[in-house]
N, CA, C and O atoms as a GROMACS GRO file, in nm:
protein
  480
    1UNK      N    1  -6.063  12.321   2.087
    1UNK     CA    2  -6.186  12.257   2.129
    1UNK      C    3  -6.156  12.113   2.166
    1UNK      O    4  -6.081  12.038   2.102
    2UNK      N    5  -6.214  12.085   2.263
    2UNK     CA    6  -6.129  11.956   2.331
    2UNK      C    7  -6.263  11.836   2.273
    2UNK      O    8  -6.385  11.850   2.267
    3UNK      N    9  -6.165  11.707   2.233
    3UNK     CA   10  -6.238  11.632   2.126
    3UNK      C   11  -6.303  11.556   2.205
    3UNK      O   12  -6.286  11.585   2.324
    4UNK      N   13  -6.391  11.444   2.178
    4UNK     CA   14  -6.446  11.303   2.238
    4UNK      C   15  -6.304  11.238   2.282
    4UNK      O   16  -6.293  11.227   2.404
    5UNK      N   17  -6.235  11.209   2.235
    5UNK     CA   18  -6.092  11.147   2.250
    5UNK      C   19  -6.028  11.198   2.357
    5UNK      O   20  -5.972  11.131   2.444
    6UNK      N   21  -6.037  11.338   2.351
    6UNK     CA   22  -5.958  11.404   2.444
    6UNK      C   23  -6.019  11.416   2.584
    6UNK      O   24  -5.950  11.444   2.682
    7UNK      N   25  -6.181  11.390   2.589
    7UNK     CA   26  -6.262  11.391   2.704
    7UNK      C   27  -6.238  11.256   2.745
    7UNK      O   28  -6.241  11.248   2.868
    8UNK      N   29  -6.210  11.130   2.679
    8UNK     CA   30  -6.210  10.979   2.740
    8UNK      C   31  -6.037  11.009   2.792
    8UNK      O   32  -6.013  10.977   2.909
    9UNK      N   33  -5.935  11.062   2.721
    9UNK     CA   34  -5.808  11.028   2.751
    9UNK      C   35  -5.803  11.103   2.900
    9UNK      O   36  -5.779  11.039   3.003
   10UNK      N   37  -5.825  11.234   2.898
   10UNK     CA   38  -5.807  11.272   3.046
   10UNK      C   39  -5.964  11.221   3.117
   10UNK      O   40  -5.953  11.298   3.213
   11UNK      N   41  -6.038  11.183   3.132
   11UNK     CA   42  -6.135  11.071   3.234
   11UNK      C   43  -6.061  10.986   3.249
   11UNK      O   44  -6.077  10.940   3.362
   12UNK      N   45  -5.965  10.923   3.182
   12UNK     CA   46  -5.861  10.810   3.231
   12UNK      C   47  -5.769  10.872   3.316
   12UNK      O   48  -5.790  10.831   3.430
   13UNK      N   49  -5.670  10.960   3.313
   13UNK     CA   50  -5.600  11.021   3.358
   13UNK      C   51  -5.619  11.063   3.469
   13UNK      O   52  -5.519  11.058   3.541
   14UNK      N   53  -5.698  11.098   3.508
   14UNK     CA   54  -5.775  11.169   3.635
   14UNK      C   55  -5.824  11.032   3.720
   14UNK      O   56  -5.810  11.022   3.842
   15UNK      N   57  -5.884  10.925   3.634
   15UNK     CA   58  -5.943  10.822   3.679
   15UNK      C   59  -5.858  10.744   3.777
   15UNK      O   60  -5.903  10.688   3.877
   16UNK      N   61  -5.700  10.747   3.729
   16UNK     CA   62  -5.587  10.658   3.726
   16UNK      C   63  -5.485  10.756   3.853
   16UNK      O   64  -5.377  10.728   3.905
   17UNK      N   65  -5.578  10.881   3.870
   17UNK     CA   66  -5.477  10.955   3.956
   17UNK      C   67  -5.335  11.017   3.902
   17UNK      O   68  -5.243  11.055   3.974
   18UNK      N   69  -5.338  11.019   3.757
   18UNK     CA   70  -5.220  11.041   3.699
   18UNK      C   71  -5.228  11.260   3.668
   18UNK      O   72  -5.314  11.346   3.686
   19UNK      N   73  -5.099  11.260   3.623
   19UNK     CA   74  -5.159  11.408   3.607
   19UNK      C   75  -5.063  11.395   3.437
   19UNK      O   76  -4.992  11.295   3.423
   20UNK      N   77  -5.069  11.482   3.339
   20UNK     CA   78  -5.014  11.476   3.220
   20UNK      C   79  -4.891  11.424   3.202
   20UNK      O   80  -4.879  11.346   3.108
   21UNK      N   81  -4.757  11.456   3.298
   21UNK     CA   82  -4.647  11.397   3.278
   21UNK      C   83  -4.647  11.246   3.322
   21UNK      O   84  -4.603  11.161   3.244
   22UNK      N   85  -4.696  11.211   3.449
   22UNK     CA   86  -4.726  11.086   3.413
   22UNK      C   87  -4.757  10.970   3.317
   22UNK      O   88  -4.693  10.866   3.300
   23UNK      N   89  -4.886  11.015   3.251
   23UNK     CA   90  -4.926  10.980   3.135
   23UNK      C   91  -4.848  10.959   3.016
   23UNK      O   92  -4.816  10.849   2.969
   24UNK      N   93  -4.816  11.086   2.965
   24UNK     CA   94  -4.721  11.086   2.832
   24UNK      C   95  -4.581  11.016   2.868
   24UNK      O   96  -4.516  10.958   2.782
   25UNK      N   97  -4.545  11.025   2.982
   25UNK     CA   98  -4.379  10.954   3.030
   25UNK      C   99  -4.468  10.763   2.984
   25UNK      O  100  -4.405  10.693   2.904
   26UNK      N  101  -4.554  10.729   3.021
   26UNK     CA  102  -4.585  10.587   3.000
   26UNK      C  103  -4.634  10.576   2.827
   26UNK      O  104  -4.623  10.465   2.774
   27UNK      N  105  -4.677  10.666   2.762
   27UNK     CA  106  -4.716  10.675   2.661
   27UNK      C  107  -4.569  10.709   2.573
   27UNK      O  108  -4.569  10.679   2.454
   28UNK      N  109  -4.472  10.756   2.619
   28UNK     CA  110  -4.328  10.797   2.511
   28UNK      C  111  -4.362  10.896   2.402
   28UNK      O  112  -4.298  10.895   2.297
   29UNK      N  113  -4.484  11.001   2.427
   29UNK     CA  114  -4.476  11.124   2.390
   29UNK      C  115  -4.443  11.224   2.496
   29UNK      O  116  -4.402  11.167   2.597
   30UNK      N  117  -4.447  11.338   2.504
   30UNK     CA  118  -4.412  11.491   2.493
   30UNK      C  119  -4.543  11.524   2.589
   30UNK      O  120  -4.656  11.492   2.550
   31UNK      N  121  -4.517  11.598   2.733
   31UNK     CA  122  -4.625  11.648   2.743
   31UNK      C  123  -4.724  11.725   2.702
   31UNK      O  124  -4.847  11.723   2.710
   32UNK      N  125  -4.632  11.803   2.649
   32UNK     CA  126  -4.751  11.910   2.545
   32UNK      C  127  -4.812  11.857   2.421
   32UNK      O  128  -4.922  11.896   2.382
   33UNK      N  129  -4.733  11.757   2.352
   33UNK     CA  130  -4.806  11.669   2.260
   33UNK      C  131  -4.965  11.595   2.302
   33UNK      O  132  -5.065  11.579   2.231
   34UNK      N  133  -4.937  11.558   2.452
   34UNK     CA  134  -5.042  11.486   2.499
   34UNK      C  135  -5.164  11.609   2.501
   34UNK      O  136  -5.280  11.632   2.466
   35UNK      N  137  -5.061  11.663   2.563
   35UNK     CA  138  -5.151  11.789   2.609
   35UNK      C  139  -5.272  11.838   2.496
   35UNK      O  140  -5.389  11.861   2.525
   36UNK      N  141  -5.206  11.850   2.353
   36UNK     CA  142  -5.268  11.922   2.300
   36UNK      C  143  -5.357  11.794   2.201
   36UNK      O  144  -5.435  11.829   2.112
   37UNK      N  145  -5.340  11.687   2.223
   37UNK     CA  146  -5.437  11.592   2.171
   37UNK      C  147  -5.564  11.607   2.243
   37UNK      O  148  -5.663  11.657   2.189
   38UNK      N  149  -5.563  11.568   2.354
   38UNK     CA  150  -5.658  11.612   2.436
   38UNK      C  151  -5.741  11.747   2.436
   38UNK      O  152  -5.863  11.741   2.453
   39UNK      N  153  -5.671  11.877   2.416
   39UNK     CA  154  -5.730  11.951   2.350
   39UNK      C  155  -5.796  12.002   2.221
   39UNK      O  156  -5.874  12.093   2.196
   40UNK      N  157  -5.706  11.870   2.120
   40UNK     CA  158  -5.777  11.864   1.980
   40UNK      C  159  -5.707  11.951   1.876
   40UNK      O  160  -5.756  11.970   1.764
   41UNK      N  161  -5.565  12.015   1.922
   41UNK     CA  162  -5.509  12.078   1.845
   41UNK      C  163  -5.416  11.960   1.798
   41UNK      O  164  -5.312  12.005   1.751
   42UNK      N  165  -5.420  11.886   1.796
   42UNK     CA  166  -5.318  11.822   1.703
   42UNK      C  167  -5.345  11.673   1.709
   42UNK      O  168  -5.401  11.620   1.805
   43UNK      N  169  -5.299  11.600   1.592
   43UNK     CA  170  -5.360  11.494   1.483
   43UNK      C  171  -5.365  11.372   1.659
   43UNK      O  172  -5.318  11.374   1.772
   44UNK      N  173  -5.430  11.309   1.598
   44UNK     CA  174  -5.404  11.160   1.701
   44UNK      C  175  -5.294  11.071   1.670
   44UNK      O  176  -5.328  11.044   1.554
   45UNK      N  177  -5.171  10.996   1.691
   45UNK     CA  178  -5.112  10.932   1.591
   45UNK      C  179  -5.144  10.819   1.596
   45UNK      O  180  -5.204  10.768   1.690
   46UNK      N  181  -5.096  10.745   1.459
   46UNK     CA  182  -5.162  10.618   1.438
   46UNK      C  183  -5.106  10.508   1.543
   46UNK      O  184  -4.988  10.497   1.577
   47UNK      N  185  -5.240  10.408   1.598
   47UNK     CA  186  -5.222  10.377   1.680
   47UNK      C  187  -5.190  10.414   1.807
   47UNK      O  188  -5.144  10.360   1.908
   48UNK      N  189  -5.223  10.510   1.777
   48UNK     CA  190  -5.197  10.603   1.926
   48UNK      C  191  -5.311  10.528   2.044
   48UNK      O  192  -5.272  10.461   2.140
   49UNK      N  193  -5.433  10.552   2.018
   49UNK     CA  194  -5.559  10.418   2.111
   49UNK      C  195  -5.521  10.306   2.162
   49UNK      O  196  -5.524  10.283   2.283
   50UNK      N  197  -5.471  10.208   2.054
   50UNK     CA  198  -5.428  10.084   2.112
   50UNK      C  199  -5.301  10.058   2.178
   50UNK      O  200  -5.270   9.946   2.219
   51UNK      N  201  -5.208  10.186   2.193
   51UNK     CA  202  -5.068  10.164   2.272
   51UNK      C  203  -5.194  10.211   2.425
   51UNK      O  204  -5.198  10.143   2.528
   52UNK      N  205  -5.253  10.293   2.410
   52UNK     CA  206  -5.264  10.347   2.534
   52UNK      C  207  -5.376  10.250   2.589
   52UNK      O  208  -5.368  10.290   2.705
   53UNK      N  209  -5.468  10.159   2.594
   53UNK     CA  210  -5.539  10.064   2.560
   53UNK      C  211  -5.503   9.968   2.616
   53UNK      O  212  -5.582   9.898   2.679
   54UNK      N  213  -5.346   9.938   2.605
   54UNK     CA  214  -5.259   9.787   2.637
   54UNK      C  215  -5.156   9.878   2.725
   54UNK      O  216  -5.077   9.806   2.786
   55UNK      N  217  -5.138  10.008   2.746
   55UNK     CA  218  -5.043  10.036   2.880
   55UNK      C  219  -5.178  10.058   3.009
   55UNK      O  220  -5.134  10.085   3.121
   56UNK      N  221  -5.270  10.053   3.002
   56UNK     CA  222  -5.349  10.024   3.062
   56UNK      C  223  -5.439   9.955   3.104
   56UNK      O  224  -5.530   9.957   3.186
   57UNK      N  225  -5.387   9.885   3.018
   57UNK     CA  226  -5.486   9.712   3.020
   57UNK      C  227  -5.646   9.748   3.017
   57UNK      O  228  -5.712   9.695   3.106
   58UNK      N  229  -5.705   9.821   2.938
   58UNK     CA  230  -5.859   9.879   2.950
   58UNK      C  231  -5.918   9.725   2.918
   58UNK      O  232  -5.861   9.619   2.891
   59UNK      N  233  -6.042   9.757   2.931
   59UNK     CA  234  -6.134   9.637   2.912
   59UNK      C  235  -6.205   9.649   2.793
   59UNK      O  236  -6.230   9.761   2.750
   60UNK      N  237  -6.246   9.535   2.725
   60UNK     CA  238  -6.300   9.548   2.585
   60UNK      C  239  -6.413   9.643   2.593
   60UNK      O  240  -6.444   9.690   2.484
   61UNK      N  241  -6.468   9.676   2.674
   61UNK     CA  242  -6.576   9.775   2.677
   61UNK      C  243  -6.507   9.908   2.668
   61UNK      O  244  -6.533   9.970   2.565
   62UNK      N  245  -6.431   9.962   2.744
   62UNK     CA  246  -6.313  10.054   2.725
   62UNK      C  247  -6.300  10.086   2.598
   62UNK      O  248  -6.335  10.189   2.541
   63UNK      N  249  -6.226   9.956   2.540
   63UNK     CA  250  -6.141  10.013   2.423
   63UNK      C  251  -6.202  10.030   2.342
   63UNK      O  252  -6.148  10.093   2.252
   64UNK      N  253  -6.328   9.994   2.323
   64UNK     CA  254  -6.444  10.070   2.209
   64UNK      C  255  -6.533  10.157   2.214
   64UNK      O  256  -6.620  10.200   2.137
   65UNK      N  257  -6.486  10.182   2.351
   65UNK     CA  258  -6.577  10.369   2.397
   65UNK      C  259  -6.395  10.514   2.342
   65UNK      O  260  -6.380  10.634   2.321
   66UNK      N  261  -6.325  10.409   2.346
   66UNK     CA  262  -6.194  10.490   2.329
   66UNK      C  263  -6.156  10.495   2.214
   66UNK      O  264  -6.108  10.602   2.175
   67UNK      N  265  -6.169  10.335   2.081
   67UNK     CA  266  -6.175  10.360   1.938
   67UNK      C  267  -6.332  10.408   1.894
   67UNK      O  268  -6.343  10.453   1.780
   68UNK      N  269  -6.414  10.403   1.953
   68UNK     CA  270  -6.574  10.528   1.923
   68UNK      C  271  -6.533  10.622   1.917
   68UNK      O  272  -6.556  10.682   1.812
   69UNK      N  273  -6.442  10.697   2.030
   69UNK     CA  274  -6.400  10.840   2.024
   69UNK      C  275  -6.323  10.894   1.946
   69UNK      O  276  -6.323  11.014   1.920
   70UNK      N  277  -6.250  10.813   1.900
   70UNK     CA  278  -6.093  10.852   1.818
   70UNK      C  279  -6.182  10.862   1.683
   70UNK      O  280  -6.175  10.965   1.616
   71UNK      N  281  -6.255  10.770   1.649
   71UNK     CA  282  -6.341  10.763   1.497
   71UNK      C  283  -6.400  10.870   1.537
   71UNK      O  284  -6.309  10.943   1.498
   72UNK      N  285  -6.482  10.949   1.586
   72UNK     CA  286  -6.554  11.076   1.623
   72UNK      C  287  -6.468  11.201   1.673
   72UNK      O  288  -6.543  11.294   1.704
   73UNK      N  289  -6.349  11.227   1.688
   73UNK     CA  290  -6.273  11.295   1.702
   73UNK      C  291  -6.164  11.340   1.564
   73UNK      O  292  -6.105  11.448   1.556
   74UNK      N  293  -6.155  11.225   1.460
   74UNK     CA  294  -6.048  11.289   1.295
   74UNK      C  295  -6.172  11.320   1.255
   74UNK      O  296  -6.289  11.279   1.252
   75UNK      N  297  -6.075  11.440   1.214
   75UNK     CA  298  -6.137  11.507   1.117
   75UNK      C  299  -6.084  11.491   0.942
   75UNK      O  300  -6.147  11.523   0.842
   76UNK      N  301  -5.960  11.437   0.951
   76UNK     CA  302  -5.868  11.431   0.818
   76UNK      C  303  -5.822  11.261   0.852
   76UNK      O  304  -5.819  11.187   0.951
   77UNK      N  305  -5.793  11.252   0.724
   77UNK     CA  306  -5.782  11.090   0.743
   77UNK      C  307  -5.641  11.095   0.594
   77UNK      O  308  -5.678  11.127   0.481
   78UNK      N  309  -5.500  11.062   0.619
   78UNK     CA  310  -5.429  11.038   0.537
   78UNK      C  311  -5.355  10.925   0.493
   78UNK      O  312  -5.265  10.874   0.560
   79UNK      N  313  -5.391  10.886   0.382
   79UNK     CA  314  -5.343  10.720   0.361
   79UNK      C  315  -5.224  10.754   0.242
   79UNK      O  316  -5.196  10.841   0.160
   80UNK      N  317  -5.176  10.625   0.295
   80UNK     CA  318  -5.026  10.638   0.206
   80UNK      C  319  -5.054  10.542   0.067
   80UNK      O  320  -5.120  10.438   0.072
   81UNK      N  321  -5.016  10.577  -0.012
   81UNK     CA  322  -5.072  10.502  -0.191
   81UNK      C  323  -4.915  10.495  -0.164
   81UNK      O  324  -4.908  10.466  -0.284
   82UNK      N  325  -4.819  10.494  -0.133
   82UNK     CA  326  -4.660  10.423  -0.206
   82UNK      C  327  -4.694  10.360  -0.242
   82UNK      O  328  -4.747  10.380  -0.352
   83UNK      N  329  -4.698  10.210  -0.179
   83UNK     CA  330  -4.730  10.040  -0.220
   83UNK      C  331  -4.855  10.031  -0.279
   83UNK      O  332  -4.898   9.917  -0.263
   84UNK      N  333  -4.940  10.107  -0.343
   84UNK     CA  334  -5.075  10.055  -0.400
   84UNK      C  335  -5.039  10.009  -0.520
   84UNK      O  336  -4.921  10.008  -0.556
   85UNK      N  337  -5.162   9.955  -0.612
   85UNK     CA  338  -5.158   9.950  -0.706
   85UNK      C  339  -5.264   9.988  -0.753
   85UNK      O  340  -5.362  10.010  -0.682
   86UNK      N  341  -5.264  10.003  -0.891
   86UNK     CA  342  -5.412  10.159  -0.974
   86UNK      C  343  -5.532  10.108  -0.915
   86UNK      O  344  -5.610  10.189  -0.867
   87UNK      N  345  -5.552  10.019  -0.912
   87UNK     CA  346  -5.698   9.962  -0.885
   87UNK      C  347  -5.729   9.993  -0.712
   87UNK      O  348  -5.847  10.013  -0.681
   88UNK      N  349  -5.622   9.997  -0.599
   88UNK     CA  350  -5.671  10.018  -0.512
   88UNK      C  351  -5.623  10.197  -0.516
   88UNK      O  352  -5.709  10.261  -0.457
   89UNK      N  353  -5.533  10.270  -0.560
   89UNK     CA  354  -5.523  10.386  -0.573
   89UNK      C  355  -5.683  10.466  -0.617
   89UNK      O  356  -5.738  10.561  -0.562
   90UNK      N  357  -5.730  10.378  -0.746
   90UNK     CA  358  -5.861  10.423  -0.787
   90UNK      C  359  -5.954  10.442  -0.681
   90UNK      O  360  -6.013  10.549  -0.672
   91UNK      N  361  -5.978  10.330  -0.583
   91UNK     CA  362  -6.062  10.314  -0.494
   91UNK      C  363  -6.047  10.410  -0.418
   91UNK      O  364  -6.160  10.456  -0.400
   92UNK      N  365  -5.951  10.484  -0.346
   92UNK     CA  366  -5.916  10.577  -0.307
   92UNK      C  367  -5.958  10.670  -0.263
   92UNK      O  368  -5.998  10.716  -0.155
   93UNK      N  369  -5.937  10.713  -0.425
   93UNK     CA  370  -5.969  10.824  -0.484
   93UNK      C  371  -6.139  10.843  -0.466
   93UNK      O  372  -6.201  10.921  -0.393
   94UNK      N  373  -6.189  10.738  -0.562
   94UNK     CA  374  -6.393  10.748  -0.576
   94UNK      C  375  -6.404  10.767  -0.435
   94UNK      O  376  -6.453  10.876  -0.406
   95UNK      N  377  -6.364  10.671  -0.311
   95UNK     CA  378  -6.447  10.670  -0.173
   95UNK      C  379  -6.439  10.830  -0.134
   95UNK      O  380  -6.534  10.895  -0.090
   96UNK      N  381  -6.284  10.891  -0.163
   96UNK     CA  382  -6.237  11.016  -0.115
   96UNK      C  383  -6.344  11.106  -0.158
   96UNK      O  384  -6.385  11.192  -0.080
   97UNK      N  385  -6.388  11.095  -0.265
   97UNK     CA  386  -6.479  11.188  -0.345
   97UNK      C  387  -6.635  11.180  -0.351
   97UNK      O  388  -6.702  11.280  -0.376
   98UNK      N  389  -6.702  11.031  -0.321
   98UNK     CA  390  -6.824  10.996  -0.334
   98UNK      C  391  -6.864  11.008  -0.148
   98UNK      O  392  -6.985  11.011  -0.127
   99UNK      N  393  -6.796  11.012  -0.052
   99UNK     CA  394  -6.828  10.995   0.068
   99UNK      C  395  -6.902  11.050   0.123
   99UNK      O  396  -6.967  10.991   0.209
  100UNK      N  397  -6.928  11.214   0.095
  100UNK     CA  398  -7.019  11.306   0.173
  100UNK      C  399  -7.147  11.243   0.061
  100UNK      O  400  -7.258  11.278   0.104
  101UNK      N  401  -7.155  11.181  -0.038
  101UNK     CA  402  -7.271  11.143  -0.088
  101UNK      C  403  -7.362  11.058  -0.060
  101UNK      O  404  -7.484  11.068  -0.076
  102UNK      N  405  -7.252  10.902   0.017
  102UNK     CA  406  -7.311  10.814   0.098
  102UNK      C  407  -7.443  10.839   0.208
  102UNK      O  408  -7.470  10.933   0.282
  103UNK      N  409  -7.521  10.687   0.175
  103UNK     CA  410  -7.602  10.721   0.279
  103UNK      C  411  -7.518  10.688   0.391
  103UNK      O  412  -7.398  10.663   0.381
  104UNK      N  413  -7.609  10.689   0.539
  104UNK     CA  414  -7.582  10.591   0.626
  104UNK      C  415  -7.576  10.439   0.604
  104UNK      O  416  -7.494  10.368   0.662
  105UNK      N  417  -7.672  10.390   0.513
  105UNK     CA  418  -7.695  10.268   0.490
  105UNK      C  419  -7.609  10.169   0.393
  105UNK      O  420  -7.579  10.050   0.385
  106UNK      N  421  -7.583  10.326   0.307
  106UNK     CA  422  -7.512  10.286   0.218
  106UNK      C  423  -7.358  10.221   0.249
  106UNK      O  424  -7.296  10.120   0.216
  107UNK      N  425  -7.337  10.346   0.338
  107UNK     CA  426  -7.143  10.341   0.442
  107UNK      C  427  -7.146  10.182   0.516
  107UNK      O  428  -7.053  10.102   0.513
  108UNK      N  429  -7.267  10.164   0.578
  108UNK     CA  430  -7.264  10.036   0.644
  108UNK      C  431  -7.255   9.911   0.544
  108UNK      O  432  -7.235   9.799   0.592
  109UNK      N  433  -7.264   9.923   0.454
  109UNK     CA  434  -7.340   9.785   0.375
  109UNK      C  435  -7.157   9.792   0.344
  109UNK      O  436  -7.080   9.698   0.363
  110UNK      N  437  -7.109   9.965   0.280
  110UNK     CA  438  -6.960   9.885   0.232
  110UNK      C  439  -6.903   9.862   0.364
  110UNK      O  440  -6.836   9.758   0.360
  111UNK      N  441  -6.902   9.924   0.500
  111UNK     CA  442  -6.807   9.857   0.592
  111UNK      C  443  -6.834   9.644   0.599
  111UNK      O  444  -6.758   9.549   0.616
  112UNK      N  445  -6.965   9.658   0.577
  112UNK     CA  446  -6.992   9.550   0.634
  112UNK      C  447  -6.928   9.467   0.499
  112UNK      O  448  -6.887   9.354   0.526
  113UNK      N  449  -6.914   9.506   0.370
  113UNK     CA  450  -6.827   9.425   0.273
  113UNK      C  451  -6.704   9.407   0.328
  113UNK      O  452  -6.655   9.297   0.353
  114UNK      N  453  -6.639   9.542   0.352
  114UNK     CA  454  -6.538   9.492   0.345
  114UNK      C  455  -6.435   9.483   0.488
  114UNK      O  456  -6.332   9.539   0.524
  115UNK      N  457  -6.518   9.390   0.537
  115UNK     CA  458  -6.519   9.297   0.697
  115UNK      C  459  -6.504   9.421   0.860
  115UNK      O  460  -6.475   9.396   0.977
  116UNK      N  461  -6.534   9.535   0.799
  116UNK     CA  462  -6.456   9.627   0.867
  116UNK      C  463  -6.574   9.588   1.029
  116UNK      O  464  -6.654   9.495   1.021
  117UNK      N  465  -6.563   9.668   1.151
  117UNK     CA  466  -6.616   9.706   1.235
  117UNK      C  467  -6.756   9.762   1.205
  117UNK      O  468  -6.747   9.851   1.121
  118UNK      N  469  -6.893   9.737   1.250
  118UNK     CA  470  -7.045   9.800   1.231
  118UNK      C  471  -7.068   9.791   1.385
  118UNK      O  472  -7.117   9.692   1.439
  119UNK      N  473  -7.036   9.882   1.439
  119UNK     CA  474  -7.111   9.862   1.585
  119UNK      C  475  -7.198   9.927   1.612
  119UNK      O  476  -7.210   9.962   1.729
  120UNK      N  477  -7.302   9.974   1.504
  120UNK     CA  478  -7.424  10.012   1.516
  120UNK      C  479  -7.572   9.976   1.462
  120UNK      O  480  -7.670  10.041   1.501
   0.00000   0.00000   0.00000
């Protein structure tokens, strides 16, 4: 099922006159890798938006219809605890577990603590 992400990445692609090998040859993945992001079979990688973002020089309006999509396109989200320590490991954990409980209002008030992005 082809994601929000995967509908903005090829509207660029098409936009730009490019066809997949193009693309991924400027991006330094795999065509079929590209390929199948766009189709939603496989993860986005990190930072994957903002390489493609700055090989295209998008415009700030762009790049937050393109990080909108990528946030609306994971479905799994994996963070690395090596370097934590208990107190942010803890945090972790509760957000991992209390999240489908959040309100809307609620999610905003902590993004807006903790300095993150509210563009709504």
């Amino acid at each position: 099922m082809i994601t929000e992400l995967g509908k903005e990445i090829r509207k660029l692609r098409i936009d730009k006159g490019e066809n997949l090998a193009s693309m991924s040859k400027k991006l330094g993945i795999s065509i079929s890798y590209l390929s199948a992001i766009e189709n939603g079979t496989r993860e986005i990688p990190t930072d994957f938006v903002n390489k493609l973002c700055e090989i295209y020089n998008l415009s700030n309006k762009q790049k937050e219809r393109f990080i909108n999509a990528e946030i609306n396109s994971i479905n799994k989200i994996s963070i690395s605890l090596n370097s934590s320590i208990a107190p942010q490991r803890q945090l972790a954990f509760t957000l991992s577990r209390k999240l489908n409980e959040l309100s809307a209002d609620e999610c905003k008030d902590i993004i807006k603590f903790l300095g993150g992005d509210n563009n709504e």
